[in-house]
N, C-alpha and C positions, 0 to 999 in steps of 0.2 A: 522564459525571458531571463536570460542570465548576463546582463552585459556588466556590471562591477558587481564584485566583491562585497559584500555588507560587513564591514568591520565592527561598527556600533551603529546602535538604533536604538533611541527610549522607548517609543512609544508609549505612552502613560507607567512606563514601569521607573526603577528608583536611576536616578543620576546623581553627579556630584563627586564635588571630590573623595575619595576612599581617605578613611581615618587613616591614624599610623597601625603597624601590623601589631595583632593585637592575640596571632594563635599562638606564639609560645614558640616557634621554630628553633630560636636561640636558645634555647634553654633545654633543647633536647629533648631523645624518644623514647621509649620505653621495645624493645624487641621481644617479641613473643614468637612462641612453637606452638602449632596444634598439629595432631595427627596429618592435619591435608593441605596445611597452608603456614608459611609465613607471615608475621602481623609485625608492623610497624605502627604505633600509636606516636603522635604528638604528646609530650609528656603532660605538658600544662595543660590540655584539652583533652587529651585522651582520647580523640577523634582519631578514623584511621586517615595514616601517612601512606601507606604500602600493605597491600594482598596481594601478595603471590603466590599459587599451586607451589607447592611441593616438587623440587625436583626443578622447579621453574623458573623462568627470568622474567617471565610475563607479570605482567604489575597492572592489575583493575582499578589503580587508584593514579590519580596523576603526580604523582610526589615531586615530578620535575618542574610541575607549575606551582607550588606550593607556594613559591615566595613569591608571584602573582597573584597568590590570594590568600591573606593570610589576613586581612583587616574584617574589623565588626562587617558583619551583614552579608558575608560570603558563606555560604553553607559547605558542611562535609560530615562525613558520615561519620555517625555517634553523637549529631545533634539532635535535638528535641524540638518541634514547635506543639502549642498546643492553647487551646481558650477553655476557661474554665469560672463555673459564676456558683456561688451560695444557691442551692436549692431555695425555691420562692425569689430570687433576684431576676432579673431582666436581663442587665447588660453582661456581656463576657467579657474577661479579664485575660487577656492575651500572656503568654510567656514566651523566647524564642532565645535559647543558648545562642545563638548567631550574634544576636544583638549587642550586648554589652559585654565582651567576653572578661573573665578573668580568671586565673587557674583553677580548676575545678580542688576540688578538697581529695585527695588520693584517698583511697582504703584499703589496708591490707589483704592482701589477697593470697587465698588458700585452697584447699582440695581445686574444684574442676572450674575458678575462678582465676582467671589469668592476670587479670586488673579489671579497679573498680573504684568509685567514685561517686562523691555527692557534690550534685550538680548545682547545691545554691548559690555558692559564690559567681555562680553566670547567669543567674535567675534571676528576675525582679522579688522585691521581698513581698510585691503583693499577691504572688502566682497563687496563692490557696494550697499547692502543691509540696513535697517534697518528694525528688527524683534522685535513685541512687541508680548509675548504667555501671551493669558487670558485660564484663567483654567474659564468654566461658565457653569451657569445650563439655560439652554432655554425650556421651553415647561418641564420641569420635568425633563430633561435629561442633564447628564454629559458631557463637550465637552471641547476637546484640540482645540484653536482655534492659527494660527499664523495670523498674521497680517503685510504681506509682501511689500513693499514700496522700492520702487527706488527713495535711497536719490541722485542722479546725477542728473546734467543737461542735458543728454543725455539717451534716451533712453536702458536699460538693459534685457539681453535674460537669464531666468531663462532656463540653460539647464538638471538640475536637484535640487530635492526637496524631500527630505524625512524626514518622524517622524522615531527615531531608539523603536523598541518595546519592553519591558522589564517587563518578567513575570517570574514566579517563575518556571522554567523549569530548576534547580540545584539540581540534588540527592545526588552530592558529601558530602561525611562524615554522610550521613544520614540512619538512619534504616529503611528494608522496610517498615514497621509502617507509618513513617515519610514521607517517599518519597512517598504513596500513600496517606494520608490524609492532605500531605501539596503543593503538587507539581500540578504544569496542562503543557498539551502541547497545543501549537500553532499553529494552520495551516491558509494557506489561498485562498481566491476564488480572483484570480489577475483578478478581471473582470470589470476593468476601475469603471464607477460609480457605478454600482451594486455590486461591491466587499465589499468585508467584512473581518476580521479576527476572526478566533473562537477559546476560549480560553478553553478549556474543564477539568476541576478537573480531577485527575487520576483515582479516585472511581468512575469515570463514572455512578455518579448518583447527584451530588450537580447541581445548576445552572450553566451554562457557560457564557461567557462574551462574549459580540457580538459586534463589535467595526467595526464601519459604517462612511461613508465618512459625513462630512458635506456640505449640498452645492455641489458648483462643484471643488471635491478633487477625483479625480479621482484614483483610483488603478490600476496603471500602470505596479507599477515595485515592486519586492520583492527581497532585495539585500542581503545577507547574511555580519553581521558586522564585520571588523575583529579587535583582541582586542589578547594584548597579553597573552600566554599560559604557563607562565612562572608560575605560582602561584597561587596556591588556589583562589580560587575551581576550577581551572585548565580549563580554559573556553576550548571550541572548544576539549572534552575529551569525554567517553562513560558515563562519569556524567553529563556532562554539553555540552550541544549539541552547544548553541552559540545563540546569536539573530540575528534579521533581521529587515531590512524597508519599513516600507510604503512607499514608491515613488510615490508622483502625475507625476510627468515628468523623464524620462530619456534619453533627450537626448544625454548628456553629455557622459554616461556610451555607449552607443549604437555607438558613433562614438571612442571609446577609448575600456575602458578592453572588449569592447562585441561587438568587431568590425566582431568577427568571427562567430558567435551565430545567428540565428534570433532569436530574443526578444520573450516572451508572446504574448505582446501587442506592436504594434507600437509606437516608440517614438516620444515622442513631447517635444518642448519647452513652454515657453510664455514667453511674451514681454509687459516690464511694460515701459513704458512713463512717463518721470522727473515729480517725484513726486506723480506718482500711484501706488496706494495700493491694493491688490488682498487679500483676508483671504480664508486660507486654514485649515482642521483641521477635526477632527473626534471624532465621541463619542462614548459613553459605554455605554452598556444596556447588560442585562442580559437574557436570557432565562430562565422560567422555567427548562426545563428539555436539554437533546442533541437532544430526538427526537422534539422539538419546535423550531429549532435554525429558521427554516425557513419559521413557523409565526413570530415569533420575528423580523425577517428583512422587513419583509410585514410591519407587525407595525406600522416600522419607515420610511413609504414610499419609500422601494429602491426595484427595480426589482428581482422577485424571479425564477428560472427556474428550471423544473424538464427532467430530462432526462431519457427514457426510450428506452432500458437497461439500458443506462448511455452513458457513453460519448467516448467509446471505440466501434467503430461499424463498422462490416467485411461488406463488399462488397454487400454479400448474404443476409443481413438482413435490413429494414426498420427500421431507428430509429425514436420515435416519444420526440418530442420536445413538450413540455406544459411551457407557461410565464403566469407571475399575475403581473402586476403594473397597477397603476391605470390612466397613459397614453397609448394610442394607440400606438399599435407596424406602424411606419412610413415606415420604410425600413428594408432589411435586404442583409446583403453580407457576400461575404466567402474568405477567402484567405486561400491555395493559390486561384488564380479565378477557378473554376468549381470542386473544390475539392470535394465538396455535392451540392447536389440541396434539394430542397423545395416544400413543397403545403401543404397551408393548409387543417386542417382536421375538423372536428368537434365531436372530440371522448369527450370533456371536456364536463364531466356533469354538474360542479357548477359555481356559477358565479364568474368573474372575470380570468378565465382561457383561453387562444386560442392556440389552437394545432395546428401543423405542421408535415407532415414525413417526414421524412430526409433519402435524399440513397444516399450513399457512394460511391465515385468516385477514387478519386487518393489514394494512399499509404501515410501512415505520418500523420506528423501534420497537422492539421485545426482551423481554428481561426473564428466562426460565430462572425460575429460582428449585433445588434440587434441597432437602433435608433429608438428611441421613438419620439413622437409628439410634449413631451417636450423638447427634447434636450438631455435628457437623454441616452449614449451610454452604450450597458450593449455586454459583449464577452463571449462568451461559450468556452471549449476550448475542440476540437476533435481530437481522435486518429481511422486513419482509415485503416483496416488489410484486409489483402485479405481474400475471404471466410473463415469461418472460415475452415472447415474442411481442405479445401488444407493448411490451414497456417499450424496445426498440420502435415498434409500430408509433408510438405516440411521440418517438423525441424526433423521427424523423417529422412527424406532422410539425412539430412544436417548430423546430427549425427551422421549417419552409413557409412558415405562416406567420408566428410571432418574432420569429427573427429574420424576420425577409426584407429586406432596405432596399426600396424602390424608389429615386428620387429625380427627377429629371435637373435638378437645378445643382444636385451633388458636385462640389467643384474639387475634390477628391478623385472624383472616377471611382466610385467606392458600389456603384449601381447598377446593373440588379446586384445582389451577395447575399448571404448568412451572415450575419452584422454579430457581434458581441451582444449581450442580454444582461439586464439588470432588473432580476426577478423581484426585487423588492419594491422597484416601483414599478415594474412590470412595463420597460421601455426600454427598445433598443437603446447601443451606448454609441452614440454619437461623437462625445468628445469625453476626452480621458486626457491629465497631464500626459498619461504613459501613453506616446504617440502609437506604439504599434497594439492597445487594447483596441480602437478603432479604426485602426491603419490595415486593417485586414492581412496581417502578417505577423511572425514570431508563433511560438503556441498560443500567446494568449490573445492575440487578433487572429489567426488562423484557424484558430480552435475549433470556434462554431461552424463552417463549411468542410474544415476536414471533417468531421463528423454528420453533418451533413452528408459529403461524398461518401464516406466508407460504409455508412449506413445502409446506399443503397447497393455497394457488393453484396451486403449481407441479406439486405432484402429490399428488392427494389420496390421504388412504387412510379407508377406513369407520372402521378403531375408533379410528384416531386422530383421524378428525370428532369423531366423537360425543363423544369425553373432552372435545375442546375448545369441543362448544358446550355442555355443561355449566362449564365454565372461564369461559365467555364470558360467560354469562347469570347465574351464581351468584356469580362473583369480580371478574371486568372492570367487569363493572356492580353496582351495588351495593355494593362493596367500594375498589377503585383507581379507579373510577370515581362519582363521588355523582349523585344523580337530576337535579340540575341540570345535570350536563354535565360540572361540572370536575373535576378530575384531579388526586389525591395525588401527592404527591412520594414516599411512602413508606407503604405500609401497616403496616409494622414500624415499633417506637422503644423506645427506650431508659429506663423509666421506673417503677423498681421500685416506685415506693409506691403506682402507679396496677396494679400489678400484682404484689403479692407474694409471688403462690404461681410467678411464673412464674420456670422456672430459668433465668435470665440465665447464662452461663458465667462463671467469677471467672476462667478463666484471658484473659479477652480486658478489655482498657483503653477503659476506657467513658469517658473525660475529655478526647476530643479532640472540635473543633465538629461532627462526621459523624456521631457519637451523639445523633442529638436525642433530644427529647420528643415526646409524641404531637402537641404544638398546630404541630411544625416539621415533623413526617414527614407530619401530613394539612394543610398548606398548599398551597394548587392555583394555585399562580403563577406552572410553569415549564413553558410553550409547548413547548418540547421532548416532555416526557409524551405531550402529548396525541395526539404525530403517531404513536407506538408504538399505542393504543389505535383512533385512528382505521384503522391499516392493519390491526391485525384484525379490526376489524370486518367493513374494506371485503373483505379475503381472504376470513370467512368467505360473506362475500356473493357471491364469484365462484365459490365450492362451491355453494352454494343455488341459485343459477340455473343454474349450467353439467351439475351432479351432481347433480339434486335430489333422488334417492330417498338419500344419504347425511349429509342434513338431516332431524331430528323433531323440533329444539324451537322455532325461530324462521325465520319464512320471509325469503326474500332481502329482501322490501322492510324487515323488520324491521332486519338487519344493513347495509343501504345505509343508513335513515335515519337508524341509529345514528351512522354515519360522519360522513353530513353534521352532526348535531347536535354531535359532538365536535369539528369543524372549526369550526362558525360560534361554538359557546361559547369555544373557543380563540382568534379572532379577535374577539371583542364589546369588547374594550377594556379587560379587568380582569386579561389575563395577562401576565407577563413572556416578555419575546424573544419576543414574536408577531410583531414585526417584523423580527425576522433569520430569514436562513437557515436551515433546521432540517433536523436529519438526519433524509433519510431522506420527506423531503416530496415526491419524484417519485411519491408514490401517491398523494396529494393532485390531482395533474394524472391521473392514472391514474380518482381517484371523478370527476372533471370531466367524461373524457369519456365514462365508463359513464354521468353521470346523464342526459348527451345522447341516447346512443345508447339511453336507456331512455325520453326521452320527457319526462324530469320538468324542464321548461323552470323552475319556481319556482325550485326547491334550486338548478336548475343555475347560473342568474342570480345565489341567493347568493352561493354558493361564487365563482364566478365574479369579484365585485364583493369582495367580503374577500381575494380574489388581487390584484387590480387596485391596491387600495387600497395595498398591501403595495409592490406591485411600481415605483408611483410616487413611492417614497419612497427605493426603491433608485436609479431613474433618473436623482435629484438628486445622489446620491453616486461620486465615483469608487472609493469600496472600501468597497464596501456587504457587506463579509464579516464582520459584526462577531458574535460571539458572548459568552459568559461570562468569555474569556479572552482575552488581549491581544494576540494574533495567532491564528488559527484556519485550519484546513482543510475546515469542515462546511458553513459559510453557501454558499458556491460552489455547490453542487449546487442547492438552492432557488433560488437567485437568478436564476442559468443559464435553470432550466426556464421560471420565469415571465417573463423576460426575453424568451426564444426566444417564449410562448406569446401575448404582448403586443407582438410586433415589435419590443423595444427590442434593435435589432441592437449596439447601442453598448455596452450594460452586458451581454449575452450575449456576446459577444467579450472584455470585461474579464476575466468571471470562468471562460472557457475558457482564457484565457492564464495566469491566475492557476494555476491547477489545473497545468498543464503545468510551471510553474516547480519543484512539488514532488512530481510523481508522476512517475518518474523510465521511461526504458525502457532495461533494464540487462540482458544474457545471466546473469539470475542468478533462480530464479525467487523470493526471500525479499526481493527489489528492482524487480524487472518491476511495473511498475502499483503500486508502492506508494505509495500518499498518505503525506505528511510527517504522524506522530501521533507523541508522545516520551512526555506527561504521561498519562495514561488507565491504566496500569498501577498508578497509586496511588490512582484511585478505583476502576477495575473489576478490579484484577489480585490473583493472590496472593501475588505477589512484585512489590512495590510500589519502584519507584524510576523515575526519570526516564530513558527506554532511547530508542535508537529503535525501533520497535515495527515489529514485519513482520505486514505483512495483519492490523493492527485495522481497525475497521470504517469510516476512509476511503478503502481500496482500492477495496470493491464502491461506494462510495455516490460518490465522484466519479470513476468510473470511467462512470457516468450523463450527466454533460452530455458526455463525450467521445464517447460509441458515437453517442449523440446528434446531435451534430455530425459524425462521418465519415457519418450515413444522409444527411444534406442533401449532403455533402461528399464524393463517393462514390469521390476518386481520392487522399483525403489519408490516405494508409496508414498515417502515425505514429498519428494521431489511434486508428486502429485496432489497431494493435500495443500502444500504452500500455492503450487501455482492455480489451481483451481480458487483458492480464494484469492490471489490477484486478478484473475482472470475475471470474477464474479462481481468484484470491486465496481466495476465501471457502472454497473446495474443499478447500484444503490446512490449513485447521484442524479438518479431520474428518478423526479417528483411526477405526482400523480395525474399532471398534466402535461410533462413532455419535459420537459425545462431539465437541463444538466446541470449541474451546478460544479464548479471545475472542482471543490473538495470540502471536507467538513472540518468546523473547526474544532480542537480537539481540546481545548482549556475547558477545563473542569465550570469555569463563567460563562459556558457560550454553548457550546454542545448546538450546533447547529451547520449545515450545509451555507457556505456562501455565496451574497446573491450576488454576484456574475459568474456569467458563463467561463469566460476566462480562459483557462489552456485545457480542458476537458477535452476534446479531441482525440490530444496523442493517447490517451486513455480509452476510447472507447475505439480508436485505432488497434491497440494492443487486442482490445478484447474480441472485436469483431475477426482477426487472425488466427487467434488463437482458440477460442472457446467450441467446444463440442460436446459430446457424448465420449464419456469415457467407464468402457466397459475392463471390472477386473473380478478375478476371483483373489481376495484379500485372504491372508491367513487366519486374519484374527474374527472377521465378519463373514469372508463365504463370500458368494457372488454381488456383487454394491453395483451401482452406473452414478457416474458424477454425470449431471445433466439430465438424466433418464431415472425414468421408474421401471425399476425390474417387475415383472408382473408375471416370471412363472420360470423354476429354478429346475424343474425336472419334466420331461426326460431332454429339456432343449432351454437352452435362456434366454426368453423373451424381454426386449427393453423397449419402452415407449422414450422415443425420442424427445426430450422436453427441455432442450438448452435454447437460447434466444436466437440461434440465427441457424440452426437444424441443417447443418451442411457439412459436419465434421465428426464422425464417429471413429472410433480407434477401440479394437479390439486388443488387448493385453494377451492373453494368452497366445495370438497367433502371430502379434508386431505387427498388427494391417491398420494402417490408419486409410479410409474409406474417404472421400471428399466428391462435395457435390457443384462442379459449375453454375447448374440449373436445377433448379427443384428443391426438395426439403425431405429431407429423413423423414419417417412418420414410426417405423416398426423395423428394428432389429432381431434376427432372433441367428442363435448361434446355437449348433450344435456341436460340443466338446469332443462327444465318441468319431462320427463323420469329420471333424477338422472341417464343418461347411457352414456359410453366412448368408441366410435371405435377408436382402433388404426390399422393404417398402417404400418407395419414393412418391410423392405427391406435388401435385404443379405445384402448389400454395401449402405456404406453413399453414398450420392449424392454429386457433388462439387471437389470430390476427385480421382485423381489418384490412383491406389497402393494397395490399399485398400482391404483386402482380403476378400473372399468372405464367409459368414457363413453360414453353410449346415440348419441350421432353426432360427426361433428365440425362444432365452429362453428369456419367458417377468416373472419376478420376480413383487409381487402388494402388497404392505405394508400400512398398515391408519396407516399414523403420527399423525393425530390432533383426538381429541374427542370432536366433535361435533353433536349436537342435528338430531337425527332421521339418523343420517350416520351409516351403518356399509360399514364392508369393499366390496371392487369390485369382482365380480369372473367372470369368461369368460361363454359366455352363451349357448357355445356347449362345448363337452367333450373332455380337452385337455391332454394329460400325463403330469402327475409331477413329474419332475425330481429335487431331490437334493432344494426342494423349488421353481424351475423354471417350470413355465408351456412350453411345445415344441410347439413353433407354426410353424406350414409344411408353405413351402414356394411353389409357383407356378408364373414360370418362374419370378424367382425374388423377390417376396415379399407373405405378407399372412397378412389376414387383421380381428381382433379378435374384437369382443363386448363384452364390462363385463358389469355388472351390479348389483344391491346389492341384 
């Protein structure tokens, strides 16, 4: 739900008017060289103005916004916050250069000190501390360094310490021009001293900034700042998302606002002794490219870790763990205690690399903590889901049961559906100011039924068809959807005198613009809608064909032509954003090629021609991302596929690169493959503020042109590692009883999933599309399967199929991506010398309950890559092809096919 702009928003954080400018701007900068960069300091603060590479125009620091923020209480990098109390004392005594600024006391600066500075004239005189910051270049490299000392005669407990981080991540008042070639986001790996922050350009092709602890500065904590939202550029808004801090220690925060939280990482203090000095501090380096970020941390001697799948790992599957530093791994532990276990492997073929498998134990968070030889502590951070297929297995139950809104009395038309969910009091959501959270439309009313519907592509179950083609035929249609095609924005609204026996809640505020009236919640203007309604259609249509004895009320051709007619009414020229991007629109390409392989050359030439039309409009544009809001992460995935499906290799590289700038691959799995979304928590969330959001729904949905691009691209393993942890993403907002939660929230005060359902959906949309078995022989590891357990490397490669919806296998070395209509992967096994692939297919996934059972398998075999001496696979006895799929008979349960070229 993207309908305005969020320009300002408090929410419990600071307002009011901004003091007078209080950084010094007037009074001029100090201009510095390092080997690799240009440095501009504000003179009187000595905070940076301006970083720029070498050779470069690119600027990581907003220096154009500067005179928008230049008063007390706005952060930038070279400040300090920190609490700090008298060993034996209770309370902490807070300091924060932000606060009361006044010129810092300059110090001369010499040998590899470029400028430097004592910090108490911006200090309270009761900080306990004194803080001198050298700006210096060591070994080549740029470094923030503090220089922390206990001016007391008594011993002082640093119970927190952080650098606040300030980059150019303000799109406010800017054209997309502008906010792509000037802007970068910022993520980070909280992973004590092997953490890092990556700073990545938005053209997702310049150099990024890789900014590394120095010493023992440990990355503890990542605090989000608060700064008031009263005035341009409107900080903590869908322009300007907000910054955040490094923290070496928190424990200050951890016994206070984060008393209710388990932390990342364990808190800690330190303890300086009258008159001792600790230097804390971190530097800049740049990467080459985003795929180098992690040579580049290699480089600068800090621990690198690769996880495989990633850091998101069910029950059922083996996760393999690879480290590189150039101390021996000492110890390792896990919290909570027995959550994973360990053994090393020796899959790593180059040097510097030791492997481990990792299997998964308890449900939830996990914290691998890694101690090196040196001293060096480095933390992984794991999210661990039950099998997967039972996790799917259970959100479909959850959906069809707990969130099943049956009401005869419903004066909505809102009845039978998959209704919104409010896990906290564990009750569907009835009434919501934001008309379309219960209006069964937008992502964040639609949510819970599209997922629902795609669930059962991926694995049907009978009673949970049947609820929903009654959903589909009595509510989808007729109701959210009108006999002409178009599509409400809201079946709910806000409109007591059109309705005044209905009990509206007094205790919820009906006076904001999201409370419409009926004439605003049934307007059919918003493109977006239509592509939720069209994919379950098309879903339930891949049940009717594939399952057809678990269809009785409308046959497949009924549910395909439904799909087409909601496409080409969506496209006819009377909807809004039919020309951008939409989420969630790679099942659009998906009806395209089912109406081919079905024959129906008309529809398909429509649809075809309304893509075409779309997609020529994007080819004109260099950032044809545009959506409802004024920088986006949604339009990418649409644009990508039809780009890719029209040959326009030009504008499909754009928006691949675009997507890589801000979906990050990080040893952390609440950051692995997560798409940049901040605002979405105030239209779909129940805890409404501007956050960064972990695995909303553009992890699985641009995590689509990435798998995409490594199937053509069959040796570019980043490409693979990011989007497999998007893709994985969807998995970890099902709770242990079925319940999706649309995303987690990611303030260091909350660290928790929230509780509505929300726009989850187009996310488990994304994943159900894309997600499979991805078999490669890796340079650095030897043969790996993302999804799968490799289970026997010589004289033939065996992989047990173990991704959540077992109908998508892709072999690397051959460009054969395998797809299953009907049935479920069970046993891959590939032999390298022969160029030959048996597969095992089974009516029913394994791992799952419910699961209905498919009378053969349709295995569908497509070469994605073109590669030297490959053509494509074909089965090596004589199978029927049906519709593009070959039938393979099953006997007592399964049927087991050889292709070959």
């Amino acid at each position: 739900m993207r309908f305005k702009i969020l320009l300002a928003c408090s929410f419990g954080f600071l307002t009011g008017h901004l003091a007078a400018a209080q950084l010094g701007l007037a009074n001029g900068f100090l201009n510095l060289t390092s080997p690799n960069f240009s440095v501009q300091l504000v003179k009187d603060s000595q905070t940076l103005y301006s970083l720029r590479p070498s050779g470069s125009s690119f600027d990581f620091i907003p220096g154009d916004m500067m005179t928008k923020r230049q008063s007390n209480g706005q952060y930038h990098l070279g400040d300090v916050t920190f609490r700090v109390r008298k060993v034996g004392s209770t309370a902490w005594i807070s300091g924060d250069t932000s606060t009361a600024r006044h010129p810092v006391t300059a110090i001369t600066a010499s040998g590899t000190t470029l400028a430097a500075a004592n910090l108490a004239p911006t200090l309270p005189s009761t900080s306990l501390l004194s803080i001198t910051r050298r700006w210096v270049v060591q070994n080549n490299v740029l470094q923030l360094l503090f220089d922390v000392t206990n001016s007391q005669t008594t011993a002082v407990e640093i119970g927190s310490l952080g650098i606040p981080l300030e980059f150019n991540n303000i799109f406010t008042d800017r054209t997309a021009a502008q906010t792509n070639t000037l802007c970068s986001l910022f993520d980070p790996y909280i992973g004590q001293d092997a953490g890092y922050v990556q700073v990545t350009p938005l053209l997702g092709t310049l150099p990024p900034l890789i900014v590394t602890p120095v010493g023992k500065s440990p990355f503890e904590g990542w605090r989000f700042l608060p700064e008031s939202t009263s005035a341009d550029p409107f900080y903590q808004s869908q322009t300007f998302e907000g910054l955040y801090e490094w923290q070496f220690h928190t424990l200050a925060y951890a016994q206070n606002e984060w008393s209710a939280v388990t932390p990342w990482n364990a808190a800690t203090s330190a303890t300086l002794q009258a008159g001792q000095t600790r230097t804390y501090g971190v530097q800049f380096v740049t990467a080459p490219s985003i795929r180098d970020i992690d040579r580049t941390v290699r480089s600068v001697n800090r621990p690198v870790a690769v996880g495989i799948p990633g850091y998101i790992l069910p029950t059922d599957q083996v996760g393999k763990l690879f480290l590189n530093y150039s101390s021996a791994v000492q110890s390792i532990a896990v919290t909570p205690s027995g959550a994973l276990t360990w053994a090393s492997n020796s899959d790593a073929k180059t040097t510097g690399w030791v492997g481990y498998s990792l299997t998964a134990h308890t449900w939830g968070r996990a914290r691998l903590s890694i101690t090196y030889a040196d001293g060096t502590l480095q933390t992984v951070h794991y999210y661990v889901t039950k099998g997967a297929t039972q996790a799917i297995g259970d959100l479909g139950n959850f959906l069809t049961t707990s969130q099943w809104f049956n009401s005869t009395t419903d004066p909505f038309l809102r009845s039978p559906s998959v209704i919104s969910y409010d896990r906290e009091v564990n009750a569907v959501v009835k009434d919501d100011p934001r008309a379309w959270i219960p209006g069964l439309s937008d992502e964040a009313g639609a949510g819970s039924w599209l997922a629902a519907t795609m669930k059962q592509y991926a694995q049907p179950n009978a009673a949970e068809v049947a609820k929903l083609e009654q959903f589909a035929t009595k509510v989808l249609w007729g109701s959210i959807q009108n006999t002409n095609g178009t599509v409400k924005k809201a079946v709910y609204f806000y409109e007591p005198t059109r309705l005044p026996s209905y009990p509206y809640p007094t205790s919820i505020f009906w006076g904001n613009w999201w409370s419409w009236n009926r004439a605003a919640s049934f307007a059919t203007d918003r493109a977006y809608d239509y592509v939720h309604v069209a994919a379950a259609y098309w879903a339930l249509y891949r049940v009717a064909r594939n399952y057809p004895t678990l269809v009785n009320v409308q046959t497949w051709q009924w549910y395909l032509n439904q799909a087409v007619f909601t496409v080409t009414t969506m496209t006819n020229g009377k909807t809004g954003f039919a020309d951008v991007g939409l989420m969630g629109e790679t099942v659009i390409r998906f009806l395209l090629d089912d109406l081919k392989r079905e024959g129906l050359t008309a529809n398909a030439t429509l649809v075809e021609s309304r893509m075409k039309a779309r997609e020529t409009v994007w080819a004109g544009q260099r950032y044809p991302f545009g959506s409802e809001m004024a920088w986006d992460s949604t339009g990418q995935e649409g644009v990508y596929a039809w780009a890719r499906y029209f040959n326009d290799t030009t504008t499909a590289t754009n928006a691949l690169n675009s997507i890589l700038a801000y979906q990050p691959l990080i040893p952390h799995w609440g950051y692995n493959g997560n798409a940049r979304r901040y605002w979405d928590n105030v239209y779909g969330g129940k805890l409404q503020r501007i956050e960064r959001q972990i695995h909303h729904y553009g992890s699985g949905l641009n995590a689509l042109p990435l798998i995409s691009a490594f199937e053509a691209s069959t040796t570019d393993y980043y490409l693979l590692r990011v989007a497999y942890g998007g893709l994985s993403g969807p998995l970890s907002n099902i709770d242990q009883g079925g319940f999706a939660s649309a995303s987690f929230h990611s303030f260091a005060d909350t660290l928790k999933w929230d509780g509505y359902s929300g726009d989850y959906g187009p996310n488990f949309s994304g994943h159900s599309m894309g997600i499979g078995t991805f078999i490669v022989n890796h340079p650095d590891f030897g043969w790996q399967a993302f999804g799968g357990n490799v289970i026997s490397t010589s004289p033939t490669i065996q992989v047990q199929i173990r991704d959540s919806v077992r109908r998508r296998v892709y072999i690397a070395p051959l460009g054969a991506l395998l797809t299953l209509d009907a049935g479920a992967f069970s046993l891959v096994t590939y032999d390298p010398s022969a160029r030959t692939v048996a597969v095992t297919i089974t009516a029913v996934p394994d791992g799952v309950t419910g699961a209905a059972s498919a009378p053969n398998g349709r295995l569908v075999i497509e070469q994605k890559a073109t590669l030297s001496g490959i053509t494509i696979l074909k089965p090596t006895t004589n199978l029927a092809l049906n519709a593009g799929a070959y039938t393979v008979p099953f006997t007592s349960g399964s049927g087991t096919v050889t292709l070959a070229m």
